[in-house]
C-alpha positions in Angstrom: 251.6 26.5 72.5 252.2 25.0 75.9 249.0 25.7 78.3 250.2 27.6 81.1 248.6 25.2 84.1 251.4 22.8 82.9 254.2 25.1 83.7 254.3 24.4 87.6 253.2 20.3 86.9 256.5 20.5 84.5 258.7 22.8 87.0 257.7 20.0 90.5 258.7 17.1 87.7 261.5 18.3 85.5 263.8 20.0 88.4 263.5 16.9 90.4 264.6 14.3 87.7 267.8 16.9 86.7 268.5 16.7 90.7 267.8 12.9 91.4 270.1 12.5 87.9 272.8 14.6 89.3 272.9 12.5 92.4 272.4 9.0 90.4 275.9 10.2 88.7 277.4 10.6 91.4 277.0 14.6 92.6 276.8 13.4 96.5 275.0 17.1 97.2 272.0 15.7 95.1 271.9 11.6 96.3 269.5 11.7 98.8 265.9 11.4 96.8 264.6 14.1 99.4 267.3 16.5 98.6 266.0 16.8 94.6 262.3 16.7 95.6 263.5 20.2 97.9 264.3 21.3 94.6 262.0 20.1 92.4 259.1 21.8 95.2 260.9 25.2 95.3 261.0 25.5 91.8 257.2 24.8 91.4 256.8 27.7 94.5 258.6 29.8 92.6 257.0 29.5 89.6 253.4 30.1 90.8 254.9 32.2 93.6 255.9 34.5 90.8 252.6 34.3 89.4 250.8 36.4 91.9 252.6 39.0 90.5 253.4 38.8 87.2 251.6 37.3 84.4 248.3 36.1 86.2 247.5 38.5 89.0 244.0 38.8 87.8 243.2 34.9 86.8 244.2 34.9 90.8 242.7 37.8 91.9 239.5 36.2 90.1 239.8 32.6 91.5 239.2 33.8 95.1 235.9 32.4 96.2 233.6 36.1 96.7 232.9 35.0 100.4 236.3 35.7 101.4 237.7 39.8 102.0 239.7 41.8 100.0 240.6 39.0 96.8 243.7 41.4 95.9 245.7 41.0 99.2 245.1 37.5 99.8 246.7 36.8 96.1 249.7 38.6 97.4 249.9 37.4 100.7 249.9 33.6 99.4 252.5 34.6 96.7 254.5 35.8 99.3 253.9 32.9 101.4 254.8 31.0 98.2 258.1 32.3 97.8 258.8 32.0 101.3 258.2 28.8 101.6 260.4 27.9 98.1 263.4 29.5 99.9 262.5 27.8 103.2 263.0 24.6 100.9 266.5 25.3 99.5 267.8 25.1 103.5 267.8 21.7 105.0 267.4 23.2 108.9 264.3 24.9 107.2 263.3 22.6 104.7 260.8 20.5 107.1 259.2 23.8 108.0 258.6 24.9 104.9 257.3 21.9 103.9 254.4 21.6 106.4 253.9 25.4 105.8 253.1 24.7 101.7 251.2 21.5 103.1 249.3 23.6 104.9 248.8 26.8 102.1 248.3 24.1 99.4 244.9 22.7 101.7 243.8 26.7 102.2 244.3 27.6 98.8 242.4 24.3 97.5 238.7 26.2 97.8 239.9 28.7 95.4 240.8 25.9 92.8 237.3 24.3 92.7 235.8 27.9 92.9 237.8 28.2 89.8 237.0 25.1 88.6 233.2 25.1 89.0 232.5 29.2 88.3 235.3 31.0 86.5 235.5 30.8 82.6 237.4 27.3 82.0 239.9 28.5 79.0 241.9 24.8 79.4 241.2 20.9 80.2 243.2 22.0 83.3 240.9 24.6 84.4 238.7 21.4 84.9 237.6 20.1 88.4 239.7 16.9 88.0 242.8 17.8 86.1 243.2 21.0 88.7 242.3 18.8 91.8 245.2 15.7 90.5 247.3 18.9 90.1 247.0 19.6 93.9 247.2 16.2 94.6 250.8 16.2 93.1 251.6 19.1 94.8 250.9 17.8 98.2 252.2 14.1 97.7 255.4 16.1 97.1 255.2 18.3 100.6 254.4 15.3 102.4 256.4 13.5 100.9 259.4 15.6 103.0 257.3 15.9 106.0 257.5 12.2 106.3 261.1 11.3 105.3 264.5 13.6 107.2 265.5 15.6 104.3 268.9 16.4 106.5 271.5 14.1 107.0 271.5 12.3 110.7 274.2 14.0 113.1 277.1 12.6 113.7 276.9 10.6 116.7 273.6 9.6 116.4 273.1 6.0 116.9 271.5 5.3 113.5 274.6 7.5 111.5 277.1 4.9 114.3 279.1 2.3 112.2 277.8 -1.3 114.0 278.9 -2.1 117.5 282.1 -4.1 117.5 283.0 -4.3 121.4 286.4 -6.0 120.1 287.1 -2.8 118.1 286.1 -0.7 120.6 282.9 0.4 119.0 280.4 0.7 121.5 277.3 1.8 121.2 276.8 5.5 121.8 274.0 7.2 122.7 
């Protein structure tokens, strides 16, 4: 049986590839790298989004470092945030926002994976300091990774989308 702290590594990897393959044959929706990394990340949100609720509410519940109030509600309110934030990815006038947003969650939520790591029962290799700590580190290479690059096409007009200026053609610069 597959261990379960693979499921979101496998989600990130295996949506992106089936994206960036559609849009290396030729599905123009899908070319842009960004555009299947947008997928890729919504689909790991939605996985461990889903996870506050279903399936491992209490690992969760459990993983939240006793310092902090009321374990229950901030499980739910970060799976909400999760699944906000996985939409947020699927639109490209949101996509940026939603990207810096799960940056941001994935650096908050970090404390309660090396809680986990260093006090709850480790049932996996991934339950581990380092495996869980590469995991994040996945994760937020592929947030950044659409902070840093447009994930929206350029507008038209814009003087980077502008075919070269030809004054003989009457293609000016515009700005």
């Amino acid at each position: 049986m597959m261990d379960p702290g693979l499921v979101p590594v496998l989600m990130l990897v295996a949506v992106t590839a089936v994206l960036a393959l559609l849009g290396a044959l030729g599905v123009r929706r899908f070319k842009p790298w960004p555009v299947a990394v947008r997928g890729g990340v919504a689909a790991l949100f939605v996985t461990t989004g889903l996870a506050h609720f279903i399936g491992m509410r209490e690992e969760l519940v459990a993983m939240v470092p006793p310092a902090l109030p009321a374990p229950g509600l901030l499980v739910t309110i970060t799976g909400v945030l999760e699944l906000a934030g996985a939409a947020g990815m699927l639109w490209s006038r949101t996509a940026r926002w939603a990207s810096g947003g799960l940056t941001v969650l994935l650096l908050a939520m970090f404390p309660a994976n090396i809680y986990k790591a260093l006090n709850g029962p480790v049932t996996s290799v991934l339950d581990e300091l380092v495996p869980r700590s590469l995991m994040q580190v996945v994760f937020l290479a592929a947030t950044i990774s659409l902070l840093v690059r447009r994930t929206d096409p350029l507008p038209k007009g814009d003087l980077k989308s502008s075919p070269s200026p030809d004054p003989a053609n009457g293609n000016a610069p515009t700005l």
